[in-house]
C-alpha positions in Angstrom: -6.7 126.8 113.3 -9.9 124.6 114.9 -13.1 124.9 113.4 -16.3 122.2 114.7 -18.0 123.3 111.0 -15.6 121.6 108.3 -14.6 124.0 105.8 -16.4 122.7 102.5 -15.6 122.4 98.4 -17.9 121.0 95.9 -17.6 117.1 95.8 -16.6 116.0 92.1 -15.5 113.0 90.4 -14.6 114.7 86.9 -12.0 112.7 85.1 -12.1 109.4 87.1 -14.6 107.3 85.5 -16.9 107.6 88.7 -20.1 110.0 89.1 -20.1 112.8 91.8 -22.9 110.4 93.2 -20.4 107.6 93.2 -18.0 109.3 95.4 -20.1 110.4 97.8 -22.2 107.7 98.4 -19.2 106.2 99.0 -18.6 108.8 101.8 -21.6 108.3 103.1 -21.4 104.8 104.2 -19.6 106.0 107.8 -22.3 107.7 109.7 -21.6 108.4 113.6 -22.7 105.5 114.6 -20.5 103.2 112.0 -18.0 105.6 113.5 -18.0 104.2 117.0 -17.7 100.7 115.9 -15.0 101.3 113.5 -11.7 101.1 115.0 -13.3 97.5 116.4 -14.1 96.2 113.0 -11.3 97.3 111.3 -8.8 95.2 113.2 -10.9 92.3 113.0 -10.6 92.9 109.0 -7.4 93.7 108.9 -6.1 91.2 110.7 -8.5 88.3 110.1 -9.4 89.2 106.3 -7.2 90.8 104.6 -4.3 89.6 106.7 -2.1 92.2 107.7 -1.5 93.5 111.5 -3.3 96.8 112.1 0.1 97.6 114.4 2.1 97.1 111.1 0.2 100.2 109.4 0.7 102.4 112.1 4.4 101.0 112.3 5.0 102.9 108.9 2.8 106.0 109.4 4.7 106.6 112.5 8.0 106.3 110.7 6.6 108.6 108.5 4.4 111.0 110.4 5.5 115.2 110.8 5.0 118.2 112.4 2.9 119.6 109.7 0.2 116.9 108.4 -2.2 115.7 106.5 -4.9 113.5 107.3 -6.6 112.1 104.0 -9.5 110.2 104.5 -9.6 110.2 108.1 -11.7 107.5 109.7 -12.0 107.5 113.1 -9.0 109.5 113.7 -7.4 106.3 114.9 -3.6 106.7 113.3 -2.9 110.4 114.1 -4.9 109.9 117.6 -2.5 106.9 118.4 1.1 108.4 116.6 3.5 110.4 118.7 4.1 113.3 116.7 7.5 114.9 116.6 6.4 117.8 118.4 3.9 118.1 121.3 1.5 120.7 119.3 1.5 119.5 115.3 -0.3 121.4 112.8 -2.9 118.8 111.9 -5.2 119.1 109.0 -7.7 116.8 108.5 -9.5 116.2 104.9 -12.2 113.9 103.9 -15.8 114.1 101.6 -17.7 113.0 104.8 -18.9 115.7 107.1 -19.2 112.6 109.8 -15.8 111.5 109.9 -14.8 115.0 109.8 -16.5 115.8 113.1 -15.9 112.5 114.9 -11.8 112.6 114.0 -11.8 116.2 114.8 -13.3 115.8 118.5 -10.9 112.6 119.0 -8.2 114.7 117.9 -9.4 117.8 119.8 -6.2 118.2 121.6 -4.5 119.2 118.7 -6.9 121.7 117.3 -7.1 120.5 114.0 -8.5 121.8 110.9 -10.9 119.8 109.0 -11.8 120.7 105.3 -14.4 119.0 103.5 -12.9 118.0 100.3 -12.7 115.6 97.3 -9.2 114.1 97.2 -9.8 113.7 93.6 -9.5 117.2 93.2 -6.5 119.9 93.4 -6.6 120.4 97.1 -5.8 123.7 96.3 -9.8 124.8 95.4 -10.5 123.7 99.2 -8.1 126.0 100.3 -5.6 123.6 101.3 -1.7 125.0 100.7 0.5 123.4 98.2 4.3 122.4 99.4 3.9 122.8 102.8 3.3 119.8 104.5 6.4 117.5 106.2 3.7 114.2 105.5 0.7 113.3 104.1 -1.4 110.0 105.3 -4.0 108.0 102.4 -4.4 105.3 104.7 -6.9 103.0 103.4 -8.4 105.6 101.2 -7.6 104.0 97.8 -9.6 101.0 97.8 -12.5 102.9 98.3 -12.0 105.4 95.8 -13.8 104.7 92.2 -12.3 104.0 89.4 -9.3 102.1 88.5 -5.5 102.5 90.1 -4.6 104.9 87.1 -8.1 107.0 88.0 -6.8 106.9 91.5 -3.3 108.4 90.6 -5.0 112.4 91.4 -5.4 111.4 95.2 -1.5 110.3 95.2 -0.7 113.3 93.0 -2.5 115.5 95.6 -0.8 114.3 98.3 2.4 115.1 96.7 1.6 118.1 95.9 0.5 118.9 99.3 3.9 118.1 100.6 6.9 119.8 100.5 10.2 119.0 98.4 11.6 116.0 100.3 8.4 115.2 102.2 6.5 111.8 102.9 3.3 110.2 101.5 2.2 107.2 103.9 -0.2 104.8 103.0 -2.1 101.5 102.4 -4.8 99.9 100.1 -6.1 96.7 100.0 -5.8 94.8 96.2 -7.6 92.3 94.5 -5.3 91.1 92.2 -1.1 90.6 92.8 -1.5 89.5 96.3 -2.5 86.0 98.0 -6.2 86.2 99.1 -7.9 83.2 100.8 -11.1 82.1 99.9 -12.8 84.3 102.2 -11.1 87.5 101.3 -12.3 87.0 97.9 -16.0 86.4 98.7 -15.7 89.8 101.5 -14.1 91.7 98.8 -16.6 91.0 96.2 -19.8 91.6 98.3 -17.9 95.1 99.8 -17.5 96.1 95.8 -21.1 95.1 95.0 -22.5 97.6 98.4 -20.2 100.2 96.5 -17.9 99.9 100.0 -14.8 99.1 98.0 -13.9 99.8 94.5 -11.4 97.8 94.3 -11.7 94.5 92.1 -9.1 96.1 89.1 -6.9 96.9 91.3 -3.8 95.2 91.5 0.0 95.2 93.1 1.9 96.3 89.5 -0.6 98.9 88.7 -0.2 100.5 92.4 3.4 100.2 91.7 3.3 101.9 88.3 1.5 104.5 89.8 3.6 105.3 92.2 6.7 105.4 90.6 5.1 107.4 88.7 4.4 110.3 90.6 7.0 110.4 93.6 11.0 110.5 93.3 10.8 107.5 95.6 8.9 104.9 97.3 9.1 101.4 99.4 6.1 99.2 98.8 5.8 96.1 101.3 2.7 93.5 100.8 1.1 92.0 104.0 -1.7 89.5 103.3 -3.4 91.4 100.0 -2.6 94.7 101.6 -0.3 97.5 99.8 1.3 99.6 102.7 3.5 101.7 101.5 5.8 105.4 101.8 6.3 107.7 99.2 9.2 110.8 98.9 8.2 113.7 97.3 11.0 115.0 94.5 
């Protein structure tokens, strides 16, 4: 099902140490405009800054990537615009708070006719209308680090995602971290100023906390550090 008006659900941030205000100012930060530039930027800071390949995250969501997905947090649209899927016409749904992305990702990805709900990944996916145990994989690509709160906080995204999927199906995804990882110099100065514009929220995050959480919630997972990135792929039980 297409629709150019995302479906919508409140925003909230009840439970995770962060305001409703938090979360969507958050959100807010990637207007049309930021859109255009931010496939661009991105590799620069991925690459450059926090030191890990922007071809090695796709590498995993494309190992991962199914018939029925999940977008959370969607960007640009970049991944599941540049993924082959395993079949030529996937059931795509896309989910983010920002109406922006939403719209932007959705035209990208028109070929597909997605369906974009407006939604906080904080919350039960379920109130947005989004099915439970259905989907073959589920993407939180850079979606962590700028959620609020701490890793443990964060934990309702990855438990969202698994319960979005379906018994046996895949959670791929990637974070940058502030503590656990080598960062240069300059990492740690970008990192800071992004957490002080409310960008990131990210500075108590750290590698054994992620993995903790993970273990955690999925039957199993493979967690690989590039640079002070966490990319990583999840199993649901």
């Amino acid at each position: 099902m297409s629709s150019s008006v995302p479906e919508t659900a409140a925003p909230s941030a009840a439970g995770t140490g962060s305001t409703p205000s938090d979360v969507a100012d958050g959100a807010a930060m990637y207007t049309r405009k930021a859109l255009r530039k931010y496939d661009a930027i991105l590799h620069v800071n991925t690459r450059w800054v926090w030191r890990c390949h922007h071809d090695e995250i796709l590498r995993r969501y494309q190992a991962a990537v199914g018939a029925k997905h999940l977008e959370i947090g969607v960007g640009s649209g970049e991944c599941p615009d540049r993924a082959r899927f395993p079949v030529a016409e996937p059931d795509l749904t896309l989910l983010d708070l920002n109406p922006y992305t939403l719209e932007f990702a959705s035209e990208r990805l028109a070929r597909y006719a997605p369906r974009a709900v407006r939604a906080d990944a904080l919350q039960p996916l379920e109130r947005a209308g989004v099915p439970a145990g259905v989907f073959d994989s589920v993407a939180v690509n850079l979606v962590l680090h700028c959620v609020p709160g701490d890793l443990h906080a964060k934990r309702a995204v990855l438990e969202n995602a698994a319960a979005a999927a379906r018994s046996g199906g895949t959670v791929v995804g990637s974070t940058v971290l502030a503590a656990g990882v080598p960062r240069t110099p300059y990492a740690r100065r970008r990192m800071r100023k992004l957490n002080e514009r409310g960008i990131f929220h990210n500075s108590a995050d750290s590698l054994s906390d992620l993995a903790k959480v993970l273990g955690g919630t999925f039957a199993d997972f493979d967690l690989d550090v590039r640079g002070c990135m966490a990319l990583f792929t999840a199993t649901t039980a």
